[in-house]
C-alpha positions in Angstrom: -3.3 -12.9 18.3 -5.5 -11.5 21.1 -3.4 -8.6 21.1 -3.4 -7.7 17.9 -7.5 -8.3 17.7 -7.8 -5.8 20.8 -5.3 -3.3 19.1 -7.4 -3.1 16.3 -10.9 -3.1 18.3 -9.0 -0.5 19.9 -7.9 1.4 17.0 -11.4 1.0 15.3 -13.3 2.5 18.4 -10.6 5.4 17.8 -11.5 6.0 14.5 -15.6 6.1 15.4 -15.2 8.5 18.6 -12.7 11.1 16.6 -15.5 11.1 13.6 -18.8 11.3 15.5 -16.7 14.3 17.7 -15.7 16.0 14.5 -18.8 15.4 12.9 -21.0 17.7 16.2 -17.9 20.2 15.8 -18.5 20.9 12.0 -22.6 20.7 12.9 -22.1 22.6 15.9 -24.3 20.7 17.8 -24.1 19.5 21.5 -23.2 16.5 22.9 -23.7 14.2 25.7 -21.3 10.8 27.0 -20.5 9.7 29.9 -16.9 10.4 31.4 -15.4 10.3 34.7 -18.6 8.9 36.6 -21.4 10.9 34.9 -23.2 12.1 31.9 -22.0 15.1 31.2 -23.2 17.8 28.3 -21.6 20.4 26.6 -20.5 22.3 23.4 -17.6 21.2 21.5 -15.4 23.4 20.7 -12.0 22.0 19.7 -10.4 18.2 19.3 -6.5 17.3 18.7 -3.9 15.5 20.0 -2.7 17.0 23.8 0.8 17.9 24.8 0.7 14.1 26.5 0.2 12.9 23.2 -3.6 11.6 23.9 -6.6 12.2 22.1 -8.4 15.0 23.5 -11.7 17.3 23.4 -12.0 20.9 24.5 -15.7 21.6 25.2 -18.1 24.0 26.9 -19.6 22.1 29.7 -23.0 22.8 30.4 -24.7 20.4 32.8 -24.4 17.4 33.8 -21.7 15.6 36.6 -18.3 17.1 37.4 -16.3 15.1 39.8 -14.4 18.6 40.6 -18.3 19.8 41.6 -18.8 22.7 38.6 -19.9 21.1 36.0 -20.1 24.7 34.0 -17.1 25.6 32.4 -14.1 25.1 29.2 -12.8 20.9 29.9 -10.7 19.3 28.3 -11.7 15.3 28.1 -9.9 12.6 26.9 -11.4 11.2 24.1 -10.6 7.6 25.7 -12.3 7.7 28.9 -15.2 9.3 26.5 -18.0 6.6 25.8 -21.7 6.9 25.2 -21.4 9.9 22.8 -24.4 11.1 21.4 -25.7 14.3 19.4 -28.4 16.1 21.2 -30.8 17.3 18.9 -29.8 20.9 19.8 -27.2 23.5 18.5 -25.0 26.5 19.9 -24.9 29.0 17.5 -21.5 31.3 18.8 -18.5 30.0 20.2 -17.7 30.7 23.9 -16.3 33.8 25.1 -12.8 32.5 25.8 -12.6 30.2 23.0 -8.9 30.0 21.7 -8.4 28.0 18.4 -4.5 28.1 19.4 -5.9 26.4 22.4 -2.1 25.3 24.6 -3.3 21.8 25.7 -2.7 20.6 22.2 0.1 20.3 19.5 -2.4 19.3 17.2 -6.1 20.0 16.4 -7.9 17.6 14.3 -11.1 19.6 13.7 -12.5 22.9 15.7 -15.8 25.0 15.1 
């Protein structure tokens, strides 16, 4: 029983991240959450399904932490070590200069700008 119960929180938390990260794609708007021992912030640009078969999102970083120590730059984050994901307030109006929509990390893209 307490498997399946944490499978489905699981599955439910899923569902909420890969909306709310869709959502600021379609609304271009720029995001914050904490990942890999900091708040980062950045544009998103892209999210799908990596060739590892996890959830992913390809972003802009902008600011923020960066445990490789440049926190400016195209990342790709997966979506579950994601948490605290917020909108902003504020927009990016053009996509980054080296922005692929045939991006190679994934085999599948749910949503990109």
């Amino acid at each position: 029983m307490f498997v399946f119960l944490w499978s489905t929180i699981a599955q439910e938390r899923e569902r909420v991240v890969n909306k709310a990260i869709c959502d600021a794609i379609r609304s271009r708007a720029i995001i914050q959450f904490h990942y890999d021992g900091g708040l980062r912030i950045a544009e998103p640009h892209s999210h799908g399904i990596s060739t590892a078969g996890s959830e992913v999102l390809r972003g802009y970083q902008t600011g923020g932490y960066s445990s490789s120590g440049d926190p400016v730059g195209w990342k790709l984050y997966l979506v579950a070590s994601i948490s605290g994901l917020r909108q902003t307030g504020k927009v990016f109006l053009a996509n980054r200069p080296d922005y692929n929509p045939n991006d190679r990390g994934m085999i599948s893209v749910h949503c990109h700008v």
